[in-house]
N, C-alpha and C positions, 0 to 999 in steps of 0.2 A: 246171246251167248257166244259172242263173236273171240272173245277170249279164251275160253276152253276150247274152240274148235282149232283156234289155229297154235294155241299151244301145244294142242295134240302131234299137229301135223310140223312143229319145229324142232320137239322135244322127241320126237319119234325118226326124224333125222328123214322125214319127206319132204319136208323144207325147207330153204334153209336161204336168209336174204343174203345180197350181192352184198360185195366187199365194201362197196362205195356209190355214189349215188343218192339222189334222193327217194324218198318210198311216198308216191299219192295213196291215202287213205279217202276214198268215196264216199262220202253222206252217210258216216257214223251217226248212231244217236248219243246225244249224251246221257254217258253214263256206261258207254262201251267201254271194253277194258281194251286197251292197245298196250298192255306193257308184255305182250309176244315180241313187238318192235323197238327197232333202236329208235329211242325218242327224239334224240337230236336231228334224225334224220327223216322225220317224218313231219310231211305238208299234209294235215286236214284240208279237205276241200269239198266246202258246203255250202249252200246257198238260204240255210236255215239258222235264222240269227240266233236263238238260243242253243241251236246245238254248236253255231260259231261259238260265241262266248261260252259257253262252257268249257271247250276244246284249248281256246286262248289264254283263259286264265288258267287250266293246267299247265301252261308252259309249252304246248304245240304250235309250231309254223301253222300258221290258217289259212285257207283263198278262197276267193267265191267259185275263181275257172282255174282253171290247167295253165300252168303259166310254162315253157317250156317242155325239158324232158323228162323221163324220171325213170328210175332203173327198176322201179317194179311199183306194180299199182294192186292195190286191196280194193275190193267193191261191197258192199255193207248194202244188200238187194233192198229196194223200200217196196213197198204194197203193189203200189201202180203199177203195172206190167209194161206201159210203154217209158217212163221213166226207168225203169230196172234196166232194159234196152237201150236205153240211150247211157245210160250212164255205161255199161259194158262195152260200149262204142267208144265212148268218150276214151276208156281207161287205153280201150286197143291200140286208139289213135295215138298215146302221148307217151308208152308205156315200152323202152327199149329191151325190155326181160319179163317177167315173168306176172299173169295176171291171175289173182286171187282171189274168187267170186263166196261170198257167204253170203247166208240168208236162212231163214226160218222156215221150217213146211210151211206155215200158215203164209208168208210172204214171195211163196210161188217160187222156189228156188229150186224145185225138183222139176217146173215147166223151163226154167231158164235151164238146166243141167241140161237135158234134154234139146234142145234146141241150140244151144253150144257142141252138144256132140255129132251135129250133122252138118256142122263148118270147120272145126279144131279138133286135132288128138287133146283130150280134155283125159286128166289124172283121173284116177279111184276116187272116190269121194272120199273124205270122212264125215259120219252123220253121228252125231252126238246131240243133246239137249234140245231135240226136236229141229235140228236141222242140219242141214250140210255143208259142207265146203269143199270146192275144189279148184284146180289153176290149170291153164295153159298158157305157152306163149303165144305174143302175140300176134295175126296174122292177119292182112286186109281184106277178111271176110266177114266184117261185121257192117260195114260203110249201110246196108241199107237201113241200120238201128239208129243210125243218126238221130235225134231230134229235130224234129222241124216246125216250127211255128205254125199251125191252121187258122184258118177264119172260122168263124161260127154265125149264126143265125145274127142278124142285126149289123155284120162286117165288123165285131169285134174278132181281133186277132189275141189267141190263146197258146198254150206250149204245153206240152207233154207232162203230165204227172203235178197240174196245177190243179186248182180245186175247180169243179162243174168247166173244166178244158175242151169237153164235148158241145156246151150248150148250157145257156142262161140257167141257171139254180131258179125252181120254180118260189123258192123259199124265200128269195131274191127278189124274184121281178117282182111277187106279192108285195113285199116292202115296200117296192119303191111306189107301186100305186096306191099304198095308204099313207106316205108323208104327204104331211098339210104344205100348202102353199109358200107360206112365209119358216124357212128355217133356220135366219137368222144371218149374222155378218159371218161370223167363226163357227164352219161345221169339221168336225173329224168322223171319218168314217174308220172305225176298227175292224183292223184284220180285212180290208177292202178286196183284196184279192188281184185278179189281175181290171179291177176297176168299176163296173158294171154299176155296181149304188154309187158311185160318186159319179160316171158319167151321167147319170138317172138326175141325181140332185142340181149339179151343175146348170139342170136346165134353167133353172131360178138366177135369174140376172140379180137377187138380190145378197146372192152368197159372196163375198169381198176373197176369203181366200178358204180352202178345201184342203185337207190334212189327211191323207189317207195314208196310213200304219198297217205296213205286210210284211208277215217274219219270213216270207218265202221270196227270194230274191228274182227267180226265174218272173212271178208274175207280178211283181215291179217292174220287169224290163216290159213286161203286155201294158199294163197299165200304162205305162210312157206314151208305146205306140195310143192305145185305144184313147187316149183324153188330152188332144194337142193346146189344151186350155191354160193362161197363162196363172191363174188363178190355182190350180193344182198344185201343192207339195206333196212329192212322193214320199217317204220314210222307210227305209227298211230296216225296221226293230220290232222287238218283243211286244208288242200292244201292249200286255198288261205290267208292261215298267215305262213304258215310253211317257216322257215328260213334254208335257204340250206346251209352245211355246207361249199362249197367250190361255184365258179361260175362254171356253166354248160355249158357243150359244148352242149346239145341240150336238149330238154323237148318235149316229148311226152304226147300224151294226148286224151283223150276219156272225155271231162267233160260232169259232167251230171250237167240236163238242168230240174229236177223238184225240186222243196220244198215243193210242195204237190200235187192236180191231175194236176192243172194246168203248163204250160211249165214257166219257168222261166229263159231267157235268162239273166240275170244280174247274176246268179249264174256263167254260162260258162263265162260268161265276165270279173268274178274275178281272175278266172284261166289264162283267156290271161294276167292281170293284174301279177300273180303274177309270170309267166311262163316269162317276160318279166322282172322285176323283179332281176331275179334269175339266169339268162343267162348271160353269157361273152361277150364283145362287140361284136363276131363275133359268137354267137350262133345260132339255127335255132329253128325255136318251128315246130314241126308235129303233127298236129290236126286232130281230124276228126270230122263234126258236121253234122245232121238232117238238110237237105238242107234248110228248111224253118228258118234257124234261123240266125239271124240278127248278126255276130261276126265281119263283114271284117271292118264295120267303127271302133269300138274299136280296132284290131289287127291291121289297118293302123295308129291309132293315139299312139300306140305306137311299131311301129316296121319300120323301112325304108323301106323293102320292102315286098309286101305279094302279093301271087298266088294260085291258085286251080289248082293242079298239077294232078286232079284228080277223076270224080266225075261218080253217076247216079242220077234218080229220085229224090232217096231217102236222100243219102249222098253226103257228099261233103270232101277231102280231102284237108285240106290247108298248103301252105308251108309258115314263116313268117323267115325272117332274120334281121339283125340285130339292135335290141332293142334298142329304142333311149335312148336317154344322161338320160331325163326327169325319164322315166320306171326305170332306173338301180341308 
């Protein structure tokens, strides 16, 4: 509701943007309303390629980073609390007037409120549509929110606000210890992350080139570091539109299953969709999903044969072969 809060706070004469200048807008989602802002004067900057292209094809300036300076900056809080920080860093850093913090109760914006007010004189809030918004200017008391790259368990290096950023996704490793030996010349790994099942796979001297598709930019740049294999293509798109350049002999996969707090199986359901898709008639798709989530009717309506080669409580291992006529 990033639009009714700050229309409140422009139309109400608390806000009110610089004369000139350009305006960073932070890790909107799409489908955020920014018509509070002068459009022409407003650079999206997001490392999320569908919330890029959406943003693009509106007709908004896009960028993955901060490219210079900018006469006021908007921050659009996400979940992650060390992400949320680092992007409020980022904005302080690049941002010569006035910084614009929104966010949802659910997406910790009354912990961030709070924690801004014992570094910055921070404005009254406005809280409207289950969340708040408010701005200061910018001051160099935010430097230790920085973002910084960590290592994790195994010497893969991770960044803030990426998916299992703490520590190997046990959903994850389980995968990679049930692919079979031989997976083939052409693997893609979907929604790879910052790389973990493709460095997994990779071990296989018989894989010729590896295609791993992340709509999150930040753990593209991990993946670079963690997999110096020359066999590797990064991608950074939408998995479930991404056009593979040859057909695959097998597609690996960990999809993720939120578009916000709630679970959203139709999101993983794209990926059987496009993982199917994108395989050779005789391909194999190896998944792994959250037991509780509903994939085997879409994976049997387009794959001839599908089994759980694999499972506990929590996960479940699925093996899917060959894609029907319809999928491909």
């Amino acid at each position: 509701m990033l639009g009714i809060r700050l229309s409140l706070a422009v139309d109400g004469g608390l806000l009110s943007w610089p004369d000139e200048g350009r305006i960073a807008v932070f890790a909107p989602r799409a489908g955020a309303d920014l018509s509070a802002l002068p459009k022409d004067r407003v650079e999206v900057i997001t490392g999320f390629k569908p919330d890029f292209d959406t943003f693009e094809a509106q007709g908004f300036a896009c960028a993955v980073v901060p490219d210079g300076r900018y006469a006021a900056s908007v921050i659009c809080l996400p979940r992650a609390k060390h992400r949320a920080r680092a992007l409020v860093a980022q904005a302080v850093a690049v941002s010569d007037g006035m910084v614009i913090v929104d966010g949802a109760k659910t997406d910790g914006v009354e912990s961030i409120l709070k924690e801004c007010r014992k570094r910055v004189d921070v404005s009254a809030p406005i809280s409207k549509a289950h969340g708040k918004i408010f701005w200061f200017h910018p001051e160099p008391a935010f430097d230790d929110w920085t973002a910084q790259p960590q290592q994790i368990e195994g010497g893969y290096t991770t960044a803030p606000g990426v998916f299992s950023a703490d520590g190997i996704d046990p959903g994850s490793a389980m995968l990679a210890e049930s692919l079979p030996v031989k997976l083939g010349a052409q693997v893609a790994d979907l929604g790879g992350g910052w790389g973990y099942l493709s460095a997994r796979a990779l071990e296989r001297d018989t894989i010729k080139a590896l295609h791993l598709v992340e709509a999150d930019h930040g753990a593209c740049d991990c993946a670079r570091i963690n997999i110096p294999d020359p066999r590797l293509s990064i991608h950074w798109a939408d998995a479930t539109v991404w056009a593979a350049p040859a057909k695959m002999d097998t597609v690996i996969m960990n999809p993720p299953f939120h578009t916000d707090r709630a679970a959203d199986p139709d999101l993983g359901r794209a990926f059987v969709v496009a993982a199917a898709r994108m395989l050779a008639p005789s391909g194999h798709l190896w998944m792994v999903a959250n037991r509780h989530l509903p994939y085997e009717d879409t994976l049997s309506q387009h794959f001839a044969a599908v089994e759980e080669v694999a499972g506990t409580t929590k996960f479940k291992i699925l093996h899917a072969t060959r894609p029907s006529r319809k999928a491909r």
